[in-house]
N, C-alpha and C positions, 0 to 999 in steps of 0.2 A: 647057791646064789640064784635066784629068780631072774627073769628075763628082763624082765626091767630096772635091776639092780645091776645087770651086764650094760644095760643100753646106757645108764648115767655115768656108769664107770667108764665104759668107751667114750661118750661126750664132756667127761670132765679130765683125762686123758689128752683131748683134741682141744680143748679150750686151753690145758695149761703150753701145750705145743703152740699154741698160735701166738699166745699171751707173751711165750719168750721167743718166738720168731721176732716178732714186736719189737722185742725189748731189744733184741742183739741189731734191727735193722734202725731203733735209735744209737745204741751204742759204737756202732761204725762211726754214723755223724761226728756224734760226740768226741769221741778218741780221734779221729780226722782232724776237727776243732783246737783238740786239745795238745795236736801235736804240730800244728802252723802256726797257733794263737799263743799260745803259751797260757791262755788261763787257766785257771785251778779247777779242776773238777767240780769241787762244788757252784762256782759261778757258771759253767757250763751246764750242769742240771737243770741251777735254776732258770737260765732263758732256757732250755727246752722244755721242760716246764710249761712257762711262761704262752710259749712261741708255738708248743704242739699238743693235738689231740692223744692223751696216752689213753682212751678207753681202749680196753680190751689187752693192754698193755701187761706183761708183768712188770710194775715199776719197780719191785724191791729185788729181781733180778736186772735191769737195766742197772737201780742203785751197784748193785755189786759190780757189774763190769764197767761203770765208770769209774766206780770211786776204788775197786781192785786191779784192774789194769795197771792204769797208769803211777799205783804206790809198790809196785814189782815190774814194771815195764824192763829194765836191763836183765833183770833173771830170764824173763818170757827170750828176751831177745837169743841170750846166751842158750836158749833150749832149740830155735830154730835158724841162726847164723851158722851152724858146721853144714846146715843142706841147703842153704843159697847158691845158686850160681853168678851173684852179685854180692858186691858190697851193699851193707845196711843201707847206709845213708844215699845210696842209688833205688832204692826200694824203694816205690808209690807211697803216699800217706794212707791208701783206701788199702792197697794189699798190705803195708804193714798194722794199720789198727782191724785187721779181719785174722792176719796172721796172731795177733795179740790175743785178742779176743778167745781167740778158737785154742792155742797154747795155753790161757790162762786155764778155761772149761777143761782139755786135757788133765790140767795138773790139780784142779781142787776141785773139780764138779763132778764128781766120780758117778753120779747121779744119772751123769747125761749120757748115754751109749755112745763110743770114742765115732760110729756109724753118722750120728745125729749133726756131734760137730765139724765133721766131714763136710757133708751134705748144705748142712747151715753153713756153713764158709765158704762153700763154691757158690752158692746160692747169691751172697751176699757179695760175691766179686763181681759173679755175673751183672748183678746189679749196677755198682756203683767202680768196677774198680776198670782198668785199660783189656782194653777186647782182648781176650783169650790168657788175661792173667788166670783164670781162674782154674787151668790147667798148671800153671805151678802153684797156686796156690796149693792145691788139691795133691800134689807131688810131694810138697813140703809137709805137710800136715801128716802127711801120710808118716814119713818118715819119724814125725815126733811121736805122732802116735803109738805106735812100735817100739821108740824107746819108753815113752811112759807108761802105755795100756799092754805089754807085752803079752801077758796073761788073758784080759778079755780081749783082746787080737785071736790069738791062738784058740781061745773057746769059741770064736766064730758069733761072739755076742755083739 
């Protein structure tokens, strides 16, 4: 491969990373929204949509974690409720739809390095969720991960 067939692969590589950093840092909002509001996923798209700039966006991975989250949200929950040290329903809206978010990617986005949505989930507390949630968030995930990624855990991938 040529040098400059390296160089587009590494920037198209970085554009899809940032495109669904994007995407997951609407997708908090969203899932947040859609777990106070009670609206339907697809009414929540559309004002975001509406209401925000998605350039640079991956929107058809945004699509999937709103409109996949919340149509399996009790499964997601059932996979990270045995490492709470709370009950659910005492759980933030911002650490439960980042805990969501990051369990669903675990369990169907095999795609994503179990590393990535680590990293993207403390990111995304840090952001949005209560000062130093982002230490359990990062505890809890941890633990999912290990039950679901056991294998690329242990290859250190």
């Amino acid at each position: 491969m040529s040098e400059a067939a390296d160089q587009n692969s590494v920037e198209a590589r970085r554009a899809l990373a940032a495109g669904r950093h994007k995407a997951r840092h609407y997708a908090v909002q969203a899932l947040y929204e859609w777990a106070v509001s009670g609206n339907s996923p697809a009414d929540i798209e559309r004002q975001f949509r509406e209401d925000f700039e998605f350039r640079g966006t991956d929107l058809e991975y945004f699509q999937e974690l709103v409109h996949g989250v919340p149509g399996c949200a009790s499964d997601l929950d059932d996979l990270f409720v045995p490492f709470l040290d709370i009950e659910l329903d005492k759980l933030g809206p911002v650490e439960r739809a980042v805990l969501r978010i990051a369990t669903w990617e675990l369990r169907e986005r095999l795609d994503v390095p179990w590393r990535v949505v680590l990293d993207e989930a403390v990111s995304l507390t840090r952001k949005f969720g209560a000062t130093d949630s982002h230490r359990f968030v990062n505890a809890v995930l941890d633990r999912v991960a290990r039950e679901l990624r056991p294998v690329e855990i242990r290859g250190g991938r």
